[in-house]
LUMVEX-74639 format. One record per residue (C-alpha): x negated, y, z negated; residue in one letter. Coordinates in steps of 0.5 Angstrom, whole numbers, plus 500, padded with zeros to 3 digits. Example, Ala and Ser with C-alpha at 12.3 -4.5 7.8 and 13.67 -1.06 7.14 Angstrom:
BEGIN
475491484A;473498486S;
This chain:
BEGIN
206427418X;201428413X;194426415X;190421412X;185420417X;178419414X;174423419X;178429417X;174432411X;175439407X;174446411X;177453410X;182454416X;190457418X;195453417X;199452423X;207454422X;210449419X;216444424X;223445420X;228440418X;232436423X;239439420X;242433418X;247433413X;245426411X;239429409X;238431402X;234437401X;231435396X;225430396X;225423396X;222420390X;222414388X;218411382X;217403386X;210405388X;211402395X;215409396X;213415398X;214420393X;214426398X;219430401X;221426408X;220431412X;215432418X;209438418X;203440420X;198434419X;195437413X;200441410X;208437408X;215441409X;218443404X;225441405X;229447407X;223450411X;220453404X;213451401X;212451395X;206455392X;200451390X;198453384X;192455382X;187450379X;191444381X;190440387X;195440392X;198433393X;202434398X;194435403X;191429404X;184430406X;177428404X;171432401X;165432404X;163431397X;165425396X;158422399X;154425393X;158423388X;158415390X;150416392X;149419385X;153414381X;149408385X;143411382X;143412375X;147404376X;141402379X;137404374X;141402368X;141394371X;134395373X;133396365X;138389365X;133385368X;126386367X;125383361X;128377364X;124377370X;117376366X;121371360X;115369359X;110375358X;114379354X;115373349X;107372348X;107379347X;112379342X;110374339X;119371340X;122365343X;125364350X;132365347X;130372343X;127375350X;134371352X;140376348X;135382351X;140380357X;145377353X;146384349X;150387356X;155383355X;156382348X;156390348X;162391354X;167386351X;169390344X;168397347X;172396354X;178399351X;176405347X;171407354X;177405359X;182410354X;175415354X;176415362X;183416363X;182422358X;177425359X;176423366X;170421371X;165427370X;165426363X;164419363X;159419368X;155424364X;155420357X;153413362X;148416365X;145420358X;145413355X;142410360X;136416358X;136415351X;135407351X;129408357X;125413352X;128410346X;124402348X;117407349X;117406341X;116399342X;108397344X;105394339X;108387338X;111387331X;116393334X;120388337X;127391333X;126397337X;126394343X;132392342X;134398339X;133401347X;137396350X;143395346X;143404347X;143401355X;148396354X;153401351X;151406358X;154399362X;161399359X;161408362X;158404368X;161398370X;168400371X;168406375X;165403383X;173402384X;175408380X;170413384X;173409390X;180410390X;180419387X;175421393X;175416399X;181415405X;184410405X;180406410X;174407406X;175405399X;173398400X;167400404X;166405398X;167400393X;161396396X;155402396X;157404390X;156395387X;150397391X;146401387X;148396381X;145390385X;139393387X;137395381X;137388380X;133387386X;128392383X;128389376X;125382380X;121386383X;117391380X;116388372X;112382375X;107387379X;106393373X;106387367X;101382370X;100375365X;094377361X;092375354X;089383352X;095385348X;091392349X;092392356X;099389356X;102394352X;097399356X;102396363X;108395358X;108402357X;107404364X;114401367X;116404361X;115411362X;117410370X;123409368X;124414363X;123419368X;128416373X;132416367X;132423366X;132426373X;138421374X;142425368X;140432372X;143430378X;149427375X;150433372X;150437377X;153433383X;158429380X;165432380X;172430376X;175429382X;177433390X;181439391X;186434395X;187428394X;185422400X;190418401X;197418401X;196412395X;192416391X;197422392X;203417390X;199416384X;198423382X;206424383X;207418378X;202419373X;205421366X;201423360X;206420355X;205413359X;204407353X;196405354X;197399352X;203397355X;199398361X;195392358X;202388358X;204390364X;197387368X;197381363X;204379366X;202379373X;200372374X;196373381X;191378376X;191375372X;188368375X;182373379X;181375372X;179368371X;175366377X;171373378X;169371371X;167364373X;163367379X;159374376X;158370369X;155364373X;151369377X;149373371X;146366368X;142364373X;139371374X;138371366X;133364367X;131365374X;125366371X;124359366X;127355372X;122358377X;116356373X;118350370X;118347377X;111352379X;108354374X;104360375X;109363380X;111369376X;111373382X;114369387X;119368380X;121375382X;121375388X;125370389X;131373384X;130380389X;131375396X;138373391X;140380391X;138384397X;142378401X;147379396X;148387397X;148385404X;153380403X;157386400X;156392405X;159388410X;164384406X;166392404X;166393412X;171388414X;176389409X;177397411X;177393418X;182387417X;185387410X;184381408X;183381402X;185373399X;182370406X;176373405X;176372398X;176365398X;172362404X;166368400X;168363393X;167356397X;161358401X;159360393X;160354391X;156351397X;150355396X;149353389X;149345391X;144346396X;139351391X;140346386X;138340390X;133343393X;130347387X;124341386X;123339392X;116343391X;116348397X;117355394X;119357401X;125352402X;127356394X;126363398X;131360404X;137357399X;136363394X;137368400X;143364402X;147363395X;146370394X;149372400X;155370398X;155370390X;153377389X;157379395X;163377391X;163382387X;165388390X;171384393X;173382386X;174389384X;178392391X;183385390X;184387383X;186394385X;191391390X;194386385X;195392380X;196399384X;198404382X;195401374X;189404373X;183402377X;179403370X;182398366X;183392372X;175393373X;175393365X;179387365X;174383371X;169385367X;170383360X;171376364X;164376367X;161378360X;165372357X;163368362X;156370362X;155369355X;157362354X;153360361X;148363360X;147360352X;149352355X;145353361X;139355357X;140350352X;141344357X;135347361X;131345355X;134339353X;135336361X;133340365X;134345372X;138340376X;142338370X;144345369X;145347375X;150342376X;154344369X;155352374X;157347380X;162345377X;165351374X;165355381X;169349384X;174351378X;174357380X;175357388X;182352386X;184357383X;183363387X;187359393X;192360387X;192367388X;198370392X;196376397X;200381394X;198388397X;200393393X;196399395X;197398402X;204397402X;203404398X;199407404X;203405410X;209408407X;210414411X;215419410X;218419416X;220411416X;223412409X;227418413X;228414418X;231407414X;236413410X;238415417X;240407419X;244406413X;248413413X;249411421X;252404418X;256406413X;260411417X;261407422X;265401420X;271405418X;272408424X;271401428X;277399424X;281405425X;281404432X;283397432X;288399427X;291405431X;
């Protein structure tokens, strides 16, 4: 039986000799392959755990340079892959936020409007929504290490680029370094799915998938955080741009020191492959596969397509509210520019909370539709009661309902990605990320200009209640989605089963005419 244990990780030893084929002529001696992707693409036979007869007792030769799929196994390497990549994400939507989160110093400093300061923000998304399809045809290319060297090179390049913006009439440089950022978003935002399915066991590619959102997620944390406390509101433009420039250098710093390790520690992809999934999807690939009507065949799974909609709904509804936390915070507390950013960091840190363990759970349980959808209802819940406790006038009642509807709203995310990835195998990872991602820009956008708009014109409670309505839009139609599993089904197909299965029907073929003969003679 090939092994797929997590716990079993790299190492150089001996192979135990490899058990021999039953000798049964029923049994073909060549492999059984199949291309459904619930089938097992190897030869059905027994061995030792980490090495696969071959049929006829004879192994082929691995080839140099090449990875052995028929060895399950994962690298202990895989640890520092997903932690570097969480980091230079981190960085890249720390740069996201944090003009956001002092909205009002940056727009005196400048000299700009809210909305000016607003599109800062808005540029990530408008950037990913026509470069998904070149940088997803890059990643299956070229691969995750290339990817990863140009995200994190970008997100460098921006972060000393914006060091050229100090002086007040410098704001189209500004720009210039967060739209350079925006683009490092487009290598980063797909790949947390991807990094999880090439180098992590089949029980812990949801668990993967959620440290790596991680790194994201706390980078926003940090960008409500740190801004208000290194930019303080003061009217000296001198010493502003003195404070402005401190944050900027900081961040230039972990920048670069980001590329450097990524560079050096992430790698294309492990010796071996770490489940029998990911296996059966190496066996499957072939270069001659149409890009786009890999496109066609996602656009034509209904239930993908439904959880494109409602993960739009969700991260575009949280983008928005990240984007005028600040604006809504001071309208009700004027002065509270700190507490603005802490508030935001109370969002995040419980909603990283809610994705590690939502990762945790579904490596446990796989229940990936229930748990998508009580998370999107308590979504739903906990942006009705923000929304009516928001002007009471008690910023710790704020903290308490902000801390619950991140909890659930950030927590969603991770969850949107590995349910994709179910509702697609053995498609790429890459592109159903993309395509989520896409949906969430889409969505962030409009909701973020409306929200905006009716904040200005209304109101906080009128604008709250337009993402209220949308997120209940978006719950009804993930009870819609049917639970599809198509990698797990994928995982638990062993070799022995599909020989098993072959054996009964040979077994039953041969045995009604022998019954008739008897009863004829």
């Amino acid at each position: 039986m090939v092994n797929e244990d997590p716990n079993l990780e790299e190492r150089d030893g001996i192979p135990e000799p490899e058990s021999a084929l039953p000798a049964d002529p029923s049994i073909s001696a060549h492999p059984s392959v199949s291309i459904h992707p619930s089938v097992s693409a190897y030869p059905s036979s027994s061995a030792h755990p980490s090495t696969l007869a071959q049929p006829s007792g004879l192994a082929h030769p691995s080839i140099p340079g090449t990875e052995d799929l028929s060895v399950i196994k994962v690298s202990k390497r895989r640890w520092a892959v997903v932690l570097v990549f969480s980091c230079y994400s981190m960085c890249n939507a720390f740069q996201w936020i944090q003009y956001g989160s002092i909205n009002n110093i940056f727009m005196n400093f400048y000299g700009v409007s809210a909305f000016a300061i607003d599109w800062l923000s808005m540029c990530y998304m408008l950037t990913y929504i026509p470069l998904l399809l070149p940088v997803a045809w890059l990643l299956e290319k070229f691969g995750l290490r290339t990817i990863a060297l140009t995200g994190s090179a970008l997100n460098c390049l921006g972060a000393w680029v914006k060091l050229g913006s100090l002086k007040p009439h410098l704001f189209p440089v500004t720009i210039l370094g967060q739209v350079i950022c925006s683009v490092a978003q487009v290598f980063i935002l797909g790949m947390p799915s991807r990094i999880a399915s090439v180098w992590f066991g089949a029980n812990e590619v949801s668990t993967a998938c959620s440290i790596a959102v991680f790194g994201n997620q706390l980078g926003i944390a940090i960008g409500f955080l740190v801004p208000p406390v290194l930019v303080p509101n003061i009217e000296d433009q001198d010493k502003l741009a003195y404070h402005i420039s401190i944050m900027f250098y900081i961040i230039g710093g972990v920048a670069t020191l980001l590329f450097i390790l990524v560079a050096i520690l992430f790698k294309e992809k492990p010796k071996h492959p770490p489940s029998r999934a990911q296996s059966l999807s190496y066996a499957l690939a072939s270069p001659d596969a149409s890009y786009l009507s890999s496109i066609v065949r996602l656009f034509k799974n209904l239930n993908f397509v439904l959880l494109v909609i409602t993960y739009g709904l969700n991260t575009g509804a949280f983008y928005a509210l990240s984007t005028l936390l600040n604006r809504m915070v001071i309208l009700h507390y004027p002065g509270e520019e700190v507490n603005a950013g802490r508030i935001g960091l109370t969002i995040v840190i419980s909603g990283m909370l809610g994705a590690v363990i939502s990762g945790i759970w579904l490596d446990r349980s796989k229940a990936y539709k229930e748990t998508t959808l009580v998370v999107y209802i308590m979504t739903l819940v906990g942006m009705v009661v923000y929304t009516l406790t928001l002007n009471l006038g008690h910023l710790w009642v704020v903290f308490i309902t902000a801390g619950t509807l991140g909890f659930f709203m950030t927590g969603y995310l991770p969850l949107g990605f590995e349910f994709a990835v179910e509702l697609t195998y053995p498609e790429s990872e890459g592109m159903s990320s993309g395509l989520l991602n896409v949906s969430a820009q889409v969505f962030g956008i409009i909701f973020t200009v409306s929200q905006g708009q009716i904040i200005d014109n209304y109101g906080t409670m009128p604008g709250n209640i337009f993402l209220c309505v949308f997120l209940t839009l978006g719950a009804a139609l993930t009870a819609f989605i049917k639970a599809d599993l198509r990698r797990q089904k994928a995982n638990k197909e062993t070799p022995e089963n599909k020989l098993q299965e072959e054996e009964e029907e040979e077994s039953n073929t041969s045995k009604a005419p022998t019954t008739v003969s008897e009863e004829n003679l």
